[in-house]
N, C-alpha and C positions, 0 to 999 in steps of 0.2 A: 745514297741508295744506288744498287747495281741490280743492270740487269742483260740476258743476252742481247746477241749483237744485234743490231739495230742502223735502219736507213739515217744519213748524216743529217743531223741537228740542224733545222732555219735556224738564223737570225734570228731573235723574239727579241719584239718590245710592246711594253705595254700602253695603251691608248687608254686611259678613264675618259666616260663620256658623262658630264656633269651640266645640271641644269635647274632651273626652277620645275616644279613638279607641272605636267602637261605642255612641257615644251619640245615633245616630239624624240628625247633620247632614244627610248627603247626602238621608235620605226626607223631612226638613221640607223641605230646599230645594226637590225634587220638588212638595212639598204647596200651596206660594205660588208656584211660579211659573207664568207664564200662556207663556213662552218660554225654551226653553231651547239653547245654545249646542253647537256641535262637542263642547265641552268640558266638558258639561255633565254632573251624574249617574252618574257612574263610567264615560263611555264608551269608555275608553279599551282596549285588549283588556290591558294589563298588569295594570290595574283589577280588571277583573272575572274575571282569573285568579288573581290575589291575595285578593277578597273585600274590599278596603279603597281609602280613599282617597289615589291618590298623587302628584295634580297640584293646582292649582285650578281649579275647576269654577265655570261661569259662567251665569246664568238670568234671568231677570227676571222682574218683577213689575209690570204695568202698571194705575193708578187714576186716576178724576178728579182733576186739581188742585183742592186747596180751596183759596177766595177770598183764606183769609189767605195765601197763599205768591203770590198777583200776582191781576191784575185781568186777563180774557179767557179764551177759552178755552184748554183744554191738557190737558196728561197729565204726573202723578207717576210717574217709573219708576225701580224699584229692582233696582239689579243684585245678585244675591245672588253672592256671594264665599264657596265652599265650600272650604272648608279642611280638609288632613289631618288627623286625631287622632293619627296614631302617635307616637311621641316619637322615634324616630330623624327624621323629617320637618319638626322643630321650623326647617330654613333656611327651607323651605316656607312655613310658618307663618306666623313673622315677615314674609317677605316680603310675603305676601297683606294682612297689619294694617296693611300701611302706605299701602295706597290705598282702607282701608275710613270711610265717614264716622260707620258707626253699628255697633255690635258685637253679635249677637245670640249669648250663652255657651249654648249647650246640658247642659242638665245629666241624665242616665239619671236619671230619681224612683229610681228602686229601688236604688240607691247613690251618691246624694249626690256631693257633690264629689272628684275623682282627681286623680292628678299633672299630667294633664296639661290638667286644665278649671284646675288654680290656675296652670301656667304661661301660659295660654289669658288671663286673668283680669290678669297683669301685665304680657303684651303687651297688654293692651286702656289699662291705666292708663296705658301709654306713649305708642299711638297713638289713642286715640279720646277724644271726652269725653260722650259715649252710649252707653247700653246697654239690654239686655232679656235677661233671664234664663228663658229657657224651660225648663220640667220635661218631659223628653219619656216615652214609654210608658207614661202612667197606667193604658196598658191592662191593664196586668202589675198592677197592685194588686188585688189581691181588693174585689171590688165595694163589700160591705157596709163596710169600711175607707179604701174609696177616699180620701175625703175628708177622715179624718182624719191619713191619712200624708202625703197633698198638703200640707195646712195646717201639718204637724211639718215638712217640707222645705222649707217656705217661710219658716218661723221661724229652721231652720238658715242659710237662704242669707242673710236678712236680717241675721242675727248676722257673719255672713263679710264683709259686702258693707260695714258702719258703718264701717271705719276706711279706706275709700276713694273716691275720687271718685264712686263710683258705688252709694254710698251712698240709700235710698230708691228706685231705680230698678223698673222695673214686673217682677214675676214672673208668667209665665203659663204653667199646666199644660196641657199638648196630647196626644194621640199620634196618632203624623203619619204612622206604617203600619200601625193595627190589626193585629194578628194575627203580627207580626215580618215580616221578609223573605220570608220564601215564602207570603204573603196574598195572597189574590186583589188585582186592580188595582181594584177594584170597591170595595174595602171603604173608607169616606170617612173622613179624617181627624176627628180629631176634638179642638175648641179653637183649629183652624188660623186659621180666622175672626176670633178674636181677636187675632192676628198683623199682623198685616197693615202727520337729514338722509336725506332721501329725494331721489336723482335722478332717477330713475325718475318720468313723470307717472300723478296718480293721478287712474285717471279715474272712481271713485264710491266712495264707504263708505257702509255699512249699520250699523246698531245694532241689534241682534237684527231683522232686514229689514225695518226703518226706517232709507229713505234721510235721511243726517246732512252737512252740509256742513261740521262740525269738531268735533274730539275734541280730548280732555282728559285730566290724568295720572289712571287708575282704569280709562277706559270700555271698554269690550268692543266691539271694531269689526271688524268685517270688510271689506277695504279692496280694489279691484280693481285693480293696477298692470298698465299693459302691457309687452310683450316682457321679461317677467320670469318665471322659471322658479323657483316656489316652494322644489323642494328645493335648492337656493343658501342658506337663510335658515334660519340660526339661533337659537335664542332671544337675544332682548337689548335693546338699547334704542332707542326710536324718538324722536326728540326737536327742536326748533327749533335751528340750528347755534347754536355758542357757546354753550348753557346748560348743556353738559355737561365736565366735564376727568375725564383720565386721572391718576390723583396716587400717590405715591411712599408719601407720609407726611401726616398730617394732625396740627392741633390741634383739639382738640374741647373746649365744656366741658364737664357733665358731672355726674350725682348716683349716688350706689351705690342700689339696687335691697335694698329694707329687710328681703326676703325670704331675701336670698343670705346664703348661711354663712360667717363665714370674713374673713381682712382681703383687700382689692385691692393689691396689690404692686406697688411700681415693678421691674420688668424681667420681671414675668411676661405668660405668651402667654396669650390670648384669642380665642374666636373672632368675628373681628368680622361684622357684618352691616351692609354699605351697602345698598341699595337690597333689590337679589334677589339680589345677592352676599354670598358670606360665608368671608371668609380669615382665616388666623392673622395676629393682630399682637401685637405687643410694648409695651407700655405703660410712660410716667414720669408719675409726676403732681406736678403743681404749686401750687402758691398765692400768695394775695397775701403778702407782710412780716405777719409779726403784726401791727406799729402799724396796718395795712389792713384788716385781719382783718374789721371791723363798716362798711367804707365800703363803699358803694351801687356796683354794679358794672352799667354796659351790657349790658344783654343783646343777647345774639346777636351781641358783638363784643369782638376784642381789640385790646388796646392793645401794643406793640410797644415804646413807648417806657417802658413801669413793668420795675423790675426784680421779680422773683418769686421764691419759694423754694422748694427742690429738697426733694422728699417722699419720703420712703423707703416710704411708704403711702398709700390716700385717709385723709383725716382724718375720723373719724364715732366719736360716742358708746360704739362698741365696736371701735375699733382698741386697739392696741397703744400706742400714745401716749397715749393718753385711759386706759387701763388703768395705764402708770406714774404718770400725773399725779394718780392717785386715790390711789396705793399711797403719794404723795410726800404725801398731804393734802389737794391742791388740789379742793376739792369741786365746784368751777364748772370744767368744760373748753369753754373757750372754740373754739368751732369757724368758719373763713371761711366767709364767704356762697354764696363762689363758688369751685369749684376746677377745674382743668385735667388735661386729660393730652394728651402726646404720643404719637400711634398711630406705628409703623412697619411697615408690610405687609409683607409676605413675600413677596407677587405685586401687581403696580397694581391699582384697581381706578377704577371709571368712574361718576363720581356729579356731583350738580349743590352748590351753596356752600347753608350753610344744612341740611342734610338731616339724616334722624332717623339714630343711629348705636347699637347696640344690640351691648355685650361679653358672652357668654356663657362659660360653662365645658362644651363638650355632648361632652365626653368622660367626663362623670362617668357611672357605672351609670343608665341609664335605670329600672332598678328600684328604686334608693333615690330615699326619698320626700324628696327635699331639691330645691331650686330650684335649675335653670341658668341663668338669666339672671344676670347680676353687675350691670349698671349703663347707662344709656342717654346717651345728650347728644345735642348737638347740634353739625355741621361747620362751625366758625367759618372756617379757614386749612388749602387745601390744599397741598400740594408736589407741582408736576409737574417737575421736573427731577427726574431720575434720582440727583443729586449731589448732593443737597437739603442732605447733612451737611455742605459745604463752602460752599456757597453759599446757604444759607438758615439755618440752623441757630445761626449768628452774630449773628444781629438778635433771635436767640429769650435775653431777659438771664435764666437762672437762675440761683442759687445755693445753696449749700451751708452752711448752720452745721457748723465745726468747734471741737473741743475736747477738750484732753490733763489730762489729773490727773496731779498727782505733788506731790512735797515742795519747797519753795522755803527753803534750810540760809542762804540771807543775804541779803539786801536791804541797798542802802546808805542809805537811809532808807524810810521810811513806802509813797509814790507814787510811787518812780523804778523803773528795769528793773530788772532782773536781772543784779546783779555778780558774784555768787557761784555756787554748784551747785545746777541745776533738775535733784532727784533726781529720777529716770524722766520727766521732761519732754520730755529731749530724748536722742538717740543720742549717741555718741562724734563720727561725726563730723559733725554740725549744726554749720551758721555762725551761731551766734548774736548774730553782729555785725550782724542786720539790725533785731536786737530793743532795740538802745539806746537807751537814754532813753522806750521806751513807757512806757507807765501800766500801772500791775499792779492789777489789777482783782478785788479783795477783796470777801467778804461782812461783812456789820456784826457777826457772829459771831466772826468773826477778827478783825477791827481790836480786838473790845473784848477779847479774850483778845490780840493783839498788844499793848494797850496797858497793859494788867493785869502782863503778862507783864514790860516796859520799866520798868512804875514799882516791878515787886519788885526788880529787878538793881536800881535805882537805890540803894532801901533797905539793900540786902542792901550794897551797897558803900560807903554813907553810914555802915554801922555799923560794916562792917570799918575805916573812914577814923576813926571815932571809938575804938574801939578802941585803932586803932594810935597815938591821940596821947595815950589814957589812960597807954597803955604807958611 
């Protein structure tokens, strides 16, 4: 999108502020911004008839560019990305993380980490690879204590924080509305310091009322089209033609989420989240061939030409197959590098190739303290025909290991079929004229008790044969 000339572009980056619901995001965002948007601040009237946040809310923060980030002058601006807390608002959420560059977790000091700061917490390890962990309302701690329950809080979050990317990251204790919500406007924060296809022609965009002559996926714009009449326009997506499709079905591939309870199942529903969409789909997952299992795999690409094998599970250290394979002895469970699954939506949705893909379970009780996200990846292969199972579906090789148990009463030797009766192998009426002359495919346990077994009849009749000529 173009538009005339225009004062030189800040630097932008995006800031999400993400937290358990009433832990103070929307009065930090208040606290560091120097501009704040339509959207900004709970202004919306459903908002502030509620008492809570239930859009995202958008602000900025504008500073000198420092030297190390370019040579000349300029401006660092940060758009802050306020995010709801509720936990029913968790498509919201999601949404908002995935055009944030840096994640700022909000934590209430006065109780520690909640459901929905550790769901907050593993949408970040999904979308971001930065963070800052803010302790907000220090005000609430009794003075003479203050400091030693900051410092206990920040040992807990440090302890939370080691077994994850964001591990070592800065913690800083603030309170960003002295006195709670109905405090004077007067009263200064405190710590904040340390924070810190379109047809239609478009004839100017602003960025917080800084005229901008082009945006990018994240920014906050405000755009001036003519002979256009605003309520026509729904929310959705704005975007350069061709980089978007409308698809049926996807491949993605894909990791489980170390939080979530529970095995991932081939043909169960999910809610999935593309972009700022988020429908039910149905899930298969896949793999490479065991012999593949430890080969080096492409990222962010599939191969069409390997065959794969069909999962009744995702495969991970505490599924169900790793549980028999323990119960069988096998002390080492070997697990693929890389696994797949096949999405199929329930309604299309509208996304670009490549994109973050994030399956949840968010009809579980919002009040038990267990994790809803299941697992995230990434959109390798979309399907926009409608027909996709006839016409696409075909080129996708998967497969099945099968296998029957039962008694095999005779063999015509050692390595040939089956001449005799495969007790419960097979039904009455099976043609097993298709299984002639395979190989019968023995354990070393049987061949050395098949062969044990061969050489006593031998004796047993070598003696009756001696016997009978004593006689």
């Amino acid at each position: 999108m173009a538009a005339g000339p225009a004062a030189p572009r800040a630097l932008n980056v995006n800031v999400g502020v993400l937290g358990h619901i009433d832990s103070g995001k929307t009065a930090l965002a208040r606290a560091l911004s120097t501009t704040g948007s339509t959207a900004a601040f709970d202004r919306a009237p459903q908002s502030r008839a509620r008492g809570i946040t239930l859009d995202l809310g958008f602000s900025c923060l504008r500073t000198a560019l420092p030297p190390r980030l370019g040579p000349g002058p300029g401006e660092l601006q940060f758009t802050l990305v306020d995010c709801p807390g509720h936990a029913s608002l968790i498509r919201t959420i999601i949404g908002g993380a995935q055009i944030i560059d840096l994640m700022m977790l909000v934590i209430d000091v006065t109780k520690g980490m909640q459901t929905q700061s550790a769901e907050c917490l593993v949408i970040g390890q999904i979308a971001c690879q930065k963070m800052v962990v803010v302790l907000n309302k220090i005000d609430l701690l009794p003075e003479g204590k203050r400091q030693s329950a900051i410092e206990k809080m920040t040992k807990k979050m440090q302890k939370t924080l080691e077994n994850t990317k964001f591990c070592g990251c800065p913690i800083v204790a603030v309170a960003a509305k002295p006195g709670g919500p109905e405090a004077p406007e007067s009263e200064n924060p405190i710590g904040v310091s340390e924070l810190i296809e379109v047809t239609k022609k478009v004839k100017s965009m602003q960025m917080f009322h800084t005229p901008v002559t082009y945006a990018m996926q994240g920014d906050r714009v405000g755009i001036c089209v003519t002979q256009f009449d605003p309520k026509l326009l729904e929310r959705g997506l704005i975007c350069t033609p061709e980089s978007l499709h409308t698809i049926h079905a996807a491949i993605i591939s894909l990791k489980k989420i170390q939080y979530f309870r529970g095995p991932l199942q081939t043909k169960a529903k999910f809610h999935i989240t593309v972009g700022h969409e988020t429908v039910m789909g149905r899930v298969m997952f896949f793999s490479p061939a065991p012999a593949d299992f430890t080969e080096e795999i492409e990222e962010n690409a599939f191969d069409f030409e390997k065959d794969y094998l069909y999962q009744e599970e995702y495969l991970s250290k505490d599924s169900n197959s790793s549980e028999e394979n323990k119960e069988n002895d096998q002390a080492e469970v070997q697990l693929p590098r890389q696994q797949w699954a096949l999405l199929e939506f329930e309604k299309p949705v509208t996304c670009p190739k490549l994109c973050l893909v994030i399956g949840s379970k968010l009809d579980t009780d919002i009040h038990a303290n267990t994790c809803r996200l299941a697992f995230h990846g990434v959109l390798l292969q979309g399907m926009e025909d409608k027909n996709y199972m006839e016409t696409f579906l075909p080129k996708l090789k998967v497969y099945k290991l099968k296998h029957k148990e039962g008694q095999v009463e005779r063999v015509s030797c050692l390595f040939k079929a089956i001449r005799g009766k495969g007790k419960y192998l097979f039904c009455v009426s099976t043609d097993i004229g298709g299984l002639q002359n395979f190989s019968l495919l023995c354990s070393r346990v049987f061949i050395h008790v098949l062969l044990m077994f061969v050489c006593l009849v031998y004796y047993i009749l070598a003696a009756c044969k001696q016997t009978e000529t004593a006689a």
